[in-house]
N, C-alpha and C positions, 0 to 999 in steps of 0.2 A: 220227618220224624222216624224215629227207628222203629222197627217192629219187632223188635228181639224182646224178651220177655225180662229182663233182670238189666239193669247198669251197674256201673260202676259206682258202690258207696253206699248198695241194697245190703243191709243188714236182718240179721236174725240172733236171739241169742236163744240160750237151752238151758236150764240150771237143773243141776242132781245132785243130792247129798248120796255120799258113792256108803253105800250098806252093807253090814255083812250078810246080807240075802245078794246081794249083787254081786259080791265075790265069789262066792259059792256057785250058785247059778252060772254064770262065766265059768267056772271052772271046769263044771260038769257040762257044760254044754262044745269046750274046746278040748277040754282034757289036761290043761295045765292046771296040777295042782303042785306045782312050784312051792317049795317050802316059805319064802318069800312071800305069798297069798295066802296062803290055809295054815302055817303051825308059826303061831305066836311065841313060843317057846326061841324056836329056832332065830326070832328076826329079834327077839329082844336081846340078841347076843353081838347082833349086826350094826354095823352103823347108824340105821335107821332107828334102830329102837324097837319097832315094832313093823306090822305086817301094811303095806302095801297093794295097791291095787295094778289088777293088771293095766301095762301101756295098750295093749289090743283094746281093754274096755272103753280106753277115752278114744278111740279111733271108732270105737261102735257108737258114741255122744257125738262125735263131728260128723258120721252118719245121721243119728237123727238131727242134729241140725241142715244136712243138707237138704234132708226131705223137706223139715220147716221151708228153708226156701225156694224149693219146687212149689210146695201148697200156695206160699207168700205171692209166686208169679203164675198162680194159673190163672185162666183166663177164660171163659164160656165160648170162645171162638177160636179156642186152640186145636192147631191141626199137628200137633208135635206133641212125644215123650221124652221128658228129662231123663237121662239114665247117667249114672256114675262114669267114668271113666277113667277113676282113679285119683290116689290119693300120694302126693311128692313131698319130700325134703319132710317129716315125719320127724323129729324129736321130744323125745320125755325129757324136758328141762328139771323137773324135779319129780320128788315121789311124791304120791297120792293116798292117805292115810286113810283106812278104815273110818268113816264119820267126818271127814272132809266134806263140803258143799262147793264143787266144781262149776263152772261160766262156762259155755261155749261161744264163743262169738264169732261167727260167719258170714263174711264179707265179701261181698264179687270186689274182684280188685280189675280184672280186666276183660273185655268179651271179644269174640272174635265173629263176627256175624257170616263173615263169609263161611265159614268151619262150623259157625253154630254151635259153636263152646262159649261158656264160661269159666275163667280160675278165680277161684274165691283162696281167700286167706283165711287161716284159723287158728285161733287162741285159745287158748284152753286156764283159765285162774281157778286159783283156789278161795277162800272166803275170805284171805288174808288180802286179794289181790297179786298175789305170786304169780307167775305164768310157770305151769307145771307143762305143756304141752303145747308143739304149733305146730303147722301142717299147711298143705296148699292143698287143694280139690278141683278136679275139672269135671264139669257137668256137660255133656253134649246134648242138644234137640234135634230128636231123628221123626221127621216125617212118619205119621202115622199108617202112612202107605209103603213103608219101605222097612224090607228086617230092621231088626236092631245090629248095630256094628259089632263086629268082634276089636277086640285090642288091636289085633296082629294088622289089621288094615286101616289103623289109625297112625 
């Protein structure tokens, strides 16, 4: 039996209705205030119609979904931390409307036990079931006796 913390087909999902306190916030805390996010004026002239939310913020939702499943696979006799390792292949399939309620759905798709990663798969709907957002994630477990890894040595 494997000792790895997560398989393949471990699920977690995440839901947020995207606010405009959460545009805002976001904006002031990155500094994009992109006419596209903050002046409604400006986006009702646009294809869209109206204002959008940032593509960084649904990458900050497939964040908390990865923690979700970190918490999901802890385990009282764990001698490893989960840490990110990054986030691939990243597109905004559609836009993301002020008052939207967004799904996160994160999925180990496959693990590597000798490397002690997982790549999860991630979907990103809107309330319509549109997929506005997908993304892949690799989560590494580094021994709690040993630094944490840099990029450049992975």
């Amino acid at each position: 039996m494997s000792d790895f913390y997560v398989k393949p087909g471990d699920e977690v999902r995440f839901s947020k209705t995207v606010g405009e306190s959460d545009v805002y916030m976001f904006a002031g805390i990155t500094g994009d205030f992109a006419g596209n996010h903050v002046n409604e004026e400006f986006m009702k002239k646009s294809s869209y119609g109206r204002r959008i939310a940032h593509g960084a913020l649904m990458i900050g939702f497939m964040s908390t979904a990865s923690t979700m499943m970190i918490d999901k696979s802890s385990r009282a006799d764990m001698n490893e931390t989960a840490v990110s390792l990054g986030y691939d292949r990243i597109r905004f399939i559609a836009p993301v409307y002020l008052g939207d309620t967004v799904t996160i759905t994160y999925r180990i798709h496959e693990i590597d036990e000798d490397r002690r990663r997982s790549r999860s798969e991630i979907t990103v709907t809107n309330q319509d079931g549109e997929t506005v957002a997908v993304g892949q994630h690799i989560l590494k477990w580094v021994a709690n006796d040993q630094p944490l890894p840099s990029v450049a040595a992975e």
